[in-house]
N, C-alpha and C positions, 0 to 999 in steps of 0.2 A: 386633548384634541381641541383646537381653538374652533371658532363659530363658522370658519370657511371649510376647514376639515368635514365637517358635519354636515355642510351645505352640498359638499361635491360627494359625501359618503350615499346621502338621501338621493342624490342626483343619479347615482349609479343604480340605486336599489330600485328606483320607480324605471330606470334605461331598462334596464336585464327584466323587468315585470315586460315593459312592452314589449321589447324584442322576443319574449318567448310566447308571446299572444300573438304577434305576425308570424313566428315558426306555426305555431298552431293553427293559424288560419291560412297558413302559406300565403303572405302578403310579400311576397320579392322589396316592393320600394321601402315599404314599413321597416322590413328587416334589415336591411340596410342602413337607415335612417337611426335605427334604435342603436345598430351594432356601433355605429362609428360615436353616439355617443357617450356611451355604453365604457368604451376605450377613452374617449377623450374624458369622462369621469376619472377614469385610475391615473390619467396621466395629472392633470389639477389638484386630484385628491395626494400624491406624491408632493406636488410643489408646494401646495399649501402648507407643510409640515416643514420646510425647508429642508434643504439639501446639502447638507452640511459632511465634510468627510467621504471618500475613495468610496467608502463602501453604497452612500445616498447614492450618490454619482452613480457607482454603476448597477444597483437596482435602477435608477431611475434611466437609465440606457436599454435595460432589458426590456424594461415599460414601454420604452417609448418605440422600440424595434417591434415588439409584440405587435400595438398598437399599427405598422405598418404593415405586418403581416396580418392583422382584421381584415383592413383593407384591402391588400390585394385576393386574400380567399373569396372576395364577395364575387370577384370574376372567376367562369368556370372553366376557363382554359387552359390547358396543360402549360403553358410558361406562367402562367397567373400562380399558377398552382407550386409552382418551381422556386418560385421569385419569391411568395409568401413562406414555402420551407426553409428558403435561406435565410429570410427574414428572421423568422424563430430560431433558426440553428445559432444565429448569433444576439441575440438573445438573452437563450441558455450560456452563452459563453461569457455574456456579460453579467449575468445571475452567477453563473460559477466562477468566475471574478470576484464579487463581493463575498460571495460565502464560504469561499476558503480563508478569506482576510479573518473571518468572525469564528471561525468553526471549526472542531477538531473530529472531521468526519474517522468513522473506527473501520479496521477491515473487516468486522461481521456486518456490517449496513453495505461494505463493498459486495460482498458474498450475496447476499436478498437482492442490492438490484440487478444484478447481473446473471442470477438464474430467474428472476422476472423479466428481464427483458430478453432472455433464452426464450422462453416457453410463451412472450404473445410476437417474438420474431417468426419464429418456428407458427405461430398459429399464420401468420399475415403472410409469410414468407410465397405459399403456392399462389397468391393474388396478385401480385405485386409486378411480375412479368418487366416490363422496361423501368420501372421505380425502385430496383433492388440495392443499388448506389447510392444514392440520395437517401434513401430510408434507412440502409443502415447505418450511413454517415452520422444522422439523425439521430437513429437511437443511440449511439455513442454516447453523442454531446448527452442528449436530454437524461441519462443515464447516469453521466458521472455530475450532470446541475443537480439532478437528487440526491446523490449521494453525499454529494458536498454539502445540499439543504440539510439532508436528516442530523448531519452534525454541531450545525447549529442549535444553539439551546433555545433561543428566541423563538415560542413556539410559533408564532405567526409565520415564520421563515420556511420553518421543515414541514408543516401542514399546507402553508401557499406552495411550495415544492411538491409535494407531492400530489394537492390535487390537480396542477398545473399536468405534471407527468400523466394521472388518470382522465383528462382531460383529452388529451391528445389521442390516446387508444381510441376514445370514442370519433376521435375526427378520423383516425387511420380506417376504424370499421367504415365510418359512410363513406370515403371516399372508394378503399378498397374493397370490403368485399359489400357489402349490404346497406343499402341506401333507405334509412326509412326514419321518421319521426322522434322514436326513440333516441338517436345518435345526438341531435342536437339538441331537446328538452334534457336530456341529463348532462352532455358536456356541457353546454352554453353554461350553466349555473358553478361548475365545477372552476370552468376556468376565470369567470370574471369575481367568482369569491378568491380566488388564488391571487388574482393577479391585485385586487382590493387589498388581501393580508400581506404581499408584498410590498405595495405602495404603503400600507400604515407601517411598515417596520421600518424605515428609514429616517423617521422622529426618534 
């Protein structure tokens, strides 16, 4: 890790401290403020390592899609909301891109995520009401991007994969069924160390 690596790693670790002290004090501008650089941390911490190779590339695509879907989540509109899913749906398709390049995912990892993502479908499924499309389209992708992660041997890859994945469950609870503090103090941390061990595996 060269001196700038280190600079944008620090830069993320004090973003995500603020950003979950304006969740906590429910600061709207703060959290905003922190989230977007927060994102634009994992995106610099990526380039700083260089980007070298099909596979940089397209980690550093998923990044920078994530990164756009931060963004549009910060508005609470149902197209905001829509626009930001796609965002991520392509994403994971650019994470699942790179990780089958590097990874020899097995069919008992296929087997684990696809009765995990049976049983928190089945949990979100009665909430979901006009979202049932989109969400399942959703867990699709983001289902076979871990599957494809876990097969990678680079631990940073199949750990940023999945807690990328565990991340999201907690964004599906606040948005669908239960709206409350908890959802974001535990994703927020989940997904911006995911998306951190994502961006350093591309050195």
């Amino acid at each position: 890790m060269n001196e700038w690596s280190g600079l944008w790693l620090g830069w993320g670790g004090l973003s995500l401290l603020g950003l979950l002290w304006a969740e906590w004090r429910q600061r709207r501008a703060l959290r905003a403020l922190f989230k977007v650089l927060c994102s634009l941390g994992f995106l610099f911490f990526a380039l700083s390592q260089g980007l070298e190779g099909w596979f940089a590339r397209l980690v550093f695509t998923g990044l920078l899609l994530s990164a756009v879907g931060d963004v549009l989540l910060l508005f609470r509109s149902n197209r905001a909301f829509l626009a930001g899913l796609a965002a991520f749906l392509l994403a994971h398709l650019a994470y699942l891109g790179a990780f089958v390049q590097v990874g020899s995912p097995s069919p008992g990892s296929l087997l684990l995520v696809l009765l995990g993502g049976y049983f928190w479908l089945r949990w979100l499924w009665p909430h979901l009401a006009g979202w049932r499309g989109p969400v399942l389209a959703y867990a699709v992708v983001i289902s076979l991007m871990l599957w494809a992660g876990l097969g990678v041997p680079q631990s940073q890859v199949w750990l940023g994969a999945l807690l990328f994945y565990l991340s999201d469950l907690l964004v599906a609870r606040e948005r669908f069924v239960v709206q409350e503090s908890l959802n974001p103090l535990l994703g927020l941390p989940l997904y911006y160390v995911a998306q951190y061990l994502l961006a350093g595996a591309v050195r």
